[in-house]
C-alpha positions as CSV (number, residue, x, y, z in Angstrom):
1,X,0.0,0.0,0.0
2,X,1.0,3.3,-0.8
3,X,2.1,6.2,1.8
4,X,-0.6,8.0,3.5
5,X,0.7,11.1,5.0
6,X,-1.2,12.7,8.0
7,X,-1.3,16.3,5.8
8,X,-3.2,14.6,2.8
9,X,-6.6,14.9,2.3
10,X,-9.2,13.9,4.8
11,X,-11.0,11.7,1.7
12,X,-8.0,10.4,0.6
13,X,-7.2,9.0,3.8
14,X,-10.5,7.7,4.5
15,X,-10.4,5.6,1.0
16,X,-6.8,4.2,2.0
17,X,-8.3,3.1,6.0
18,X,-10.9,1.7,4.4
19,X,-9.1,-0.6,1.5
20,X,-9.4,-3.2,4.8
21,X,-12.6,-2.5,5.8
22,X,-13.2,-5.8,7.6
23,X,-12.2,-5.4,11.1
24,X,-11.2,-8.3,13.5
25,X,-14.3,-6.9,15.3
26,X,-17.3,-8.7,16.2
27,X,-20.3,-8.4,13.9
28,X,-23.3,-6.3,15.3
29,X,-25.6,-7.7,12.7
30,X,-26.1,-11.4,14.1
31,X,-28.6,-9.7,17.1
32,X,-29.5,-6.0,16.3
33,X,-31.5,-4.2,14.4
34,X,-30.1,-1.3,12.3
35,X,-32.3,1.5,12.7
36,X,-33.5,4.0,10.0
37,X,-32.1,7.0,11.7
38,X,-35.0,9.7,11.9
39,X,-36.7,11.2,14.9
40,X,-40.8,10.4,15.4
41,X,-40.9,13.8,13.1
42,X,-39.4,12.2,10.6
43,X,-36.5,14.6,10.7
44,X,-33.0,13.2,10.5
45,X,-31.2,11.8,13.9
46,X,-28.5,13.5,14.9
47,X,-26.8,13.1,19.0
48,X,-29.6,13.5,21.5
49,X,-32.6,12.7,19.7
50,X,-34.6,9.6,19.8
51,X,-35.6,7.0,17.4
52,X,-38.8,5.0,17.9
53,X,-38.7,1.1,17.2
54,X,-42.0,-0.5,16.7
55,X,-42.6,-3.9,17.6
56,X,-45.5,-6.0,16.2
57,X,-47.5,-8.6,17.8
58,X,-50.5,-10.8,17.0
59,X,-51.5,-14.3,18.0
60,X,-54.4,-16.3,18.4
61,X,-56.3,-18.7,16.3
62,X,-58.5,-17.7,12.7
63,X,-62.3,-17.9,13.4
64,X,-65.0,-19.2,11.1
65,X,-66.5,-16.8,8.9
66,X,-70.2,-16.1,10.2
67,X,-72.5,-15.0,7.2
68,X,-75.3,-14.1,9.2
69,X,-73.7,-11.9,11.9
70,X,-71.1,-10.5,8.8
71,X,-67.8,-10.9,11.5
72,X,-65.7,-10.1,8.3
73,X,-65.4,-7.0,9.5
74,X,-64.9,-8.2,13.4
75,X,-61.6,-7.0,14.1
76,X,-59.7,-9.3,16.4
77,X,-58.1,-7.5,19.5
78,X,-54.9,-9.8,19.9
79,X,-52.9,-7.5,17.3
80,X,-50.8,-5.0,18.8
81,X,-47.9,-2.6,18.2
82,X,-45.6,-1.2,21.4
83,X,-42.9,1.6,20.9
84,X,-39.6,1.4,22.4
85,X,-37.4,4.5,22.6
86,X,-33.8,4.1,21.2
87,X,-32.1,7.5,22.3
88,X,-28.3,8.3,20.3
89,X,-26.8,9.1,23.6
90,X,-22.9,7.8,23.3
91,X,-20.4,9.6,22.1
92,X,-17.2,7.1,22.3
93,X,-13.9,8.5,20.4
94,X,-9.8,8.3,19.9
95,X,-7.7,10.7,18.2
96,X,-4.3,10.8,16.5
97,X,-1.6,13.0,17.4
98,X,1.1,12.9,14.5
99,X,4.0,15.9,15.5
100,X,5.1,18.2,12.7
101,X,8.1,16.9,12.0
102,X,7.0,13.3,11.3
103,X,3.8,14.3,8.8
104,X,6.1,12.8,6.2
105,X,7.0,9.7,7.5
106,X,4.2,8.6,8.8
107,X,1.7,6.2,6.8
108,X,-1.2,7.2,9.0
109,X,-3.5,4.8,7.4
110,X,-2.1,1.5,9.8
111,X,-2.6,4.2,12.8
112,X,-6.3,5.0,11.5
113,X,-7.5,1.3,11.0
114,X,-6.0,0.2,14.6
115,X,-8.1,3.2,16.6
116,X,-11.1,2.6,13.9
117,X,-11.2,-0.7,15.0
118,X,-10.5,0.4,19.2
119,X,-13.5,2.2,18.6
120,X,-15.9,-0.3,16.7
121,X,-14.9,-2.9,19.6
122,X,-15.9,-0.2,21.8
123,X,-19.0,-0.1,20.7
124,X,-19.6,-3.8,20.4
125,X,-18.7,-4.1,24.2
126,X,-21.8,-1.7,24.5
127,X,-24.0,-3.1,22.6
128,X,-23.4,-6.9,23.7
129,X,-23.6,-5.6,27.4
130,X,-27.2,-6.5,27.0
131,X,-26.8,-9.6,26.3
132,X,-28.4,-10.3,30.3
133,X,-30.4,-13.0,32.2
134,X,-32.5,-9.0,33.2
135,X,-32.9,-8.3,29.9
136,X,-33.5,-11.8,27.7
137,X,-35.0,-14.4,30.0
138,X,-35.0,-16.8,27.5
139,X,-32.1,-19.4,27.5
140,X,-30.3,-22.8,26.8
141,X,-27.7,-25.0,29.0
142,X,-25.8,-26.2,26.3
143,X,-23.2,-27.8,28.5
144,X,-19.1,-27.4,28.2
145,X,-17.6,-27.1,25.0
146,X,-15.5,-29.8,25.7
147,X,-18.9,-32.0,24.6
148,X,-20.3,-29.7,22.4
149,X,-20.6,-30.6,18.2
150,X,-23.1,-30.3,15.4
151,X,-25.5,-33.1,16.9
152,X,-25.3,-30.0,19.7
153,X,-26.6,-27.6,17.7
154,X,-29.3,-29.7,15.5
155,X,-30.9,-30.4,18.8
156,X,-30.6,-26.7,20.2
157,X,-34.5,-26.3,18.6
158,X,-35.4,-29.6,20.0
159,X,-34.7,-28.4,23.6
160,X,-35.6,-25.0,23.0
161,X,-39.7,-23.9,22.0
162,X,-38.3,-20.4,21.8
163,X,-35.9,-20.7,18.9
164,X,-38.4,-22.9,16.4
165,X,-40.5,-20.1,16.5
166,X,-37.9,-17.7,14.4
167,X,-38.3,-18.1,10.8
168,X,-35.5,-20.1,9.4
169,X,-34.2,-17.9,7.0
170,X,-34.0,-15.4,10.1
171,X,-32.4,-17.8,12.8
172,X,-28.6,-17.3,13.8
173,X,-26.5,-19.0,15.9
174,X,-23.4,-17.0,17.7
175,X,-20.7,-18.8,19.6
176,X,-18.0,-17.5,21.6
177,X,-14.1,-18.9,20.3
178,X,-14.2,-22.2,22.8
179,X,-17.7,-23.6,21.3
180,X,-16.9,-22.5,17.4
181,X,-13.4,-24.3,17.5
182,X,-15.5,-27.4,19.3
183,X,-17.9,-27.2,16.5
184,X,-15.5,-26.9,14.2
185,X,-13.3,-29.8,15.4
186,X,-16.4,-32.5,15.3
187,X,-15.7,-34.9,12.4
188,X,-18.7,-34.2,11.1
189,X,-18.4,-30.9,10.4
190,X,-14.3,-31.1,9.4
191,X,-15.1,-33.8,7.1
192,X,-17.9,-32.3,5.3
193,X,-17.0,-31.3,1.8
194,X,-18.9,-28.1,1.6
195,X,-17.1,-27.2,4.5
196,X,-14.3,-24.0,4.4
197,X,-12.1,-25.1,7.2
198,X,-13.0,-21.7,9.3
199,X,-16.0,-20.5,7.6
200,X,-19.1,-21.8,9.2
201,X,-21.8,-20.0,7.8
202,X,-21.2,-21.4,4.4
203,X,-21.6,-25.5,6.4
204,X,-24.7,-26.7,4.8
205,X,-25.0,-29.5,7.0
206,X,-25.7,-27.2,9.8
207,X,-27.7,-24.6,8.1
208,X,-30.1,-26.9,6.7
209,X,-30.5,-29.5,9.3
210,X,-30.1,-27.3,11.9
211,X,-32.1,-24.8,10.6
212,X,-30.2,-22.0,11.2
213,X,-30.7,-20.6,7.7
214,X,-29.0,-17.0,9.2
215,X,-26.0,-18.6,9.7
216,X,-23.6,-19.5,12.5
217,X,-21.5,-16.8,13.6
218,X,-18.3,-16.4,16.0
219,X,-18.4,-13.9,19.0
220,X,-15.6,-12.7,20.9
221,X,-17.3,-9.4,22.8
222,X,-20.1,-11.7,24.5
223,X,-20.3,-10.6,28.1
224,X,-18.1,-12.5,30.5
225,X,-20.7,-13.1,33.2
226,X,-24.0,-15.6,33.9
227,X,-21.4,-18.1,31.7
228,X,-22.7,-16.6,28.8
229,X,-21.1,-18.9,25.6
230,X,-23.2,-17.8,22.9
231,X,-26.8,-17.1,22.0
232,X,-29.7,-18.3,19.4
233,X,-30.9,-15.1,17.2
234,X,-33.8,-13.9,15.0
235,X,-31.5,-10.7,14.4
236,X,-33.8,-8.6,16.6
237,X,-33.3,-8.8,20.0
238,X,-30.8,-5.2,20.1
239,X,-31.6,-2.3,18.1
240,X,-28.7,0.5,17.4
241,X,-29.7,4.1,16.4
242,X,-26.9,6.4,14.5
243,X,-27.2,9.4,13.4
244,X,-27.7,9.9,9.7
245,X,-26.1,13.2,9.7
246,X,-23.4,14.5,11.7
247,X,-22.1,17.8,13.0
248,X,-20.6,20.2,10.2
249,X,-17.9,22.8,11.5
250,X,-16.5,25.5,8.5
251,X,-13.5,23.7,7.1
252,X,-10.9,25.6,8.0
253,X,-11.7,24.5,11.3
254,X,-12.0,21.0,10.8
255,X,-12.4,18.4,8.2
256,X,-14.5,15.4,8.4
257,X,-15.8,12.5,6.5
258,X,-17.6,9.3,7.4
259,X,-15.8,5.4,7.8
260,X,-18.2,2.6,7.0
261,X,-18.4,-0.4,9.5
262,X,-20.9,-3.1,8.8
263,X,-23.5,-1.0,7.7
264,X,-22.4,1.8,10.8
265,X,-21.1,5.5,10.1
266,X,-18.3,6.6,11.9
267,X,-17.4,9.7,11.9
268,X,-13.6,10.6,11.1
269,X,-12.4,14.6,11.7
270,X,-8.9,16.2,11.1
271,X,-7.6,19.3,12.0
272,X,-4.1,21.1,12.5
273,X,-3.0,23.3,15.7
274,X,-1.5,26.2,14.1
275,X,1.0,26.7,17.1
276,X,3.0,23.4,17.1
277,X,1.5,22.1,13.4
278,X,1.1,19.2,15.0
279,X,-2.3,17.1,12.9
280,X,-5.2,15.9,14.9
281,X,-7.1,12.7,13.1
282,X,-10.2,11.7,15.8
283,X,-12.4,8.8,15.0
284,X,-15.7,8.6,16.7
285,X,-18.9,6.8,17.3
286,X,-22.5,8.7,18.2
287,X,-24.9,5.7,19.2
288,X,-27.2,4.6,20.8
289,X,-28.9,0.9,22.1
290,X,-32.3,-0.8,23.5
291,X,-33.5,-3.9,24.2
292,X,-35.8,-4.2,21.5
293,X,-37.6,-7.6,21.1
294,X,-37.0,-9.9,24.7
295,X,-37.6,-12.9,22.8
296,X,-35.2,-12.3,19.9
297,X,-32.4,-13.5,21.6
298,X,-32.2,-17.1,23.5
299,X,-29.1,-17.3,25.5
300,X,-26.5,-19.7,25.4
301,X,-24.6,-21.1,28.9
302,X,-22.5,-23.7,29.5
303,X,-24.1,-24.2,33.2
């Protein structure tokens, strides 16, 4: 890769960071919902305002159609749609100080992707700190990884009423390193030729009968505590608000532009103090999180 210097512009620097984009950083999309960023108003989100996530609900058996008392037009009362309040109220960042006299020799793209990623992993922990007996009730002893394979995860729906009721295109599986290196190691799944040695999602013997059509994913952020190991997904048990427009300042004073994470802005600024020249590069992340659907997510423990 070519140079970057810190004194190039902010764009070109982006577009260099971003060459590898994929960052050894756990992926938000197995559990939360991406929201479209726009206040009840309909205005864009920006820090401090609040997004609204609807959640829909209905259950109940069909009734016979009644000619004579014309109950077509009965409206059953089981449907119903709740609000929950996602508020973009973090503000997590890390900045770059590059001196004067080393903006020539310094490719400040390696320096950009390592705090990029401190800051996405940031954000994970966040997120994942959800992940809670308080928050999702619903869970799974799935024992130590020591005995855990693939006949382990075909019978996760068996023991589990929660997780048949996710559409199958929709259910994901997310292990922590111990149980996808178990998985990984059963003879069934390392002999299995549609098998990529460390690429799980694409294992067709697990995804179709297992039935988690959404894939099987590995976590390394899960919370530490309540021996936590993994957890069963429809994809919305989390949602995450960002703002779809960020703060603009006049240019002299600072330049900015936007990194892309998974689908998740982040917000990159530069700037130069004119009394030591030194160059400022700050990378940040304006978010916010809710619980979002309590059955979305099933929780994995290995007690």
């Amino acid at each position: 890769m070519a140079a970057t210097f810190a004194n190039d512009d902010i764009h070109v620097i982006a577009a260099e960071a971003c060459v590898q984009e994929n960052l050894p950083v756990d992926d938000l999309r197995v559990h939360a919902l991406e929201l479209n960023p726009q206040t009840a108003s309909g205005t864009p989100a920006i820090l401090e305002d609040t997004v609204k996530v609807p959640i829909y609900a209905a259950s109940g058996e069909a009734t016979v159609w009644n000619s004579s008392t014309n109950n077509y037009e009965t409206a059953d009362a089981s449907q119903s749609v709740t609000y929950k309040d996602v508020t973009i109220d973090q503000r997590k960042k890390r900045t770059i100080e590059v001196p004067e006299t080393k903006l020539l020799r310094t490719d400040i793209t390696q320096l950009i992707r390592l705090e990029f990623e401190n800051v996405a992993r940031t954000m994970v922990d966040d997120v994942n700190g959800l992940i809670l007996a308080a928050n999702f009730a619903q869970s799974a002893n799935i024992g130590a990884a020591s005995g855990w394979d693939s006949d382990g995860v075909i019978e996760l729906r068996g023991d589990n009423a929660q997780i048949r009721k996710y559409p199958t295109s929709m259910r994901r599986l997310a292990l922590n390193t111990d149980y996808s290196i178990a998985l990984q190691k059963d003879p069934a799944i390392k002999n299995h030729n549609t098998l990529t040695p460390v690429d799980l999602p694409s294992n067709q013997l697990l995804t179709s009968f297992a039935k988690f059509g959404g894939g099987l994913w590995e976590q390394e952020q899960l919370p530490t505590g309540e021996n936590l190991v993994g957890i069963a997904t429809n994809g919305c048990g989390i949602a995450i608000a960002m703002p779809s427009v960020y703060q603009q300042n006049d240019p002299d004073t600072y330049e900015q532009t936007v990194m892309m994470w998974n689908g998740f802005p982040f917000l990159m600024r530069k700037h130069k103090k004119a009394g030591s020249g030194s160059v400022f590069i700050t990378i940040e992340a304006q978010y916010g999180f809710a619980v979002a659907d309590e059955l979305g997510i099933v929780r994995l423990t290995s007690a």
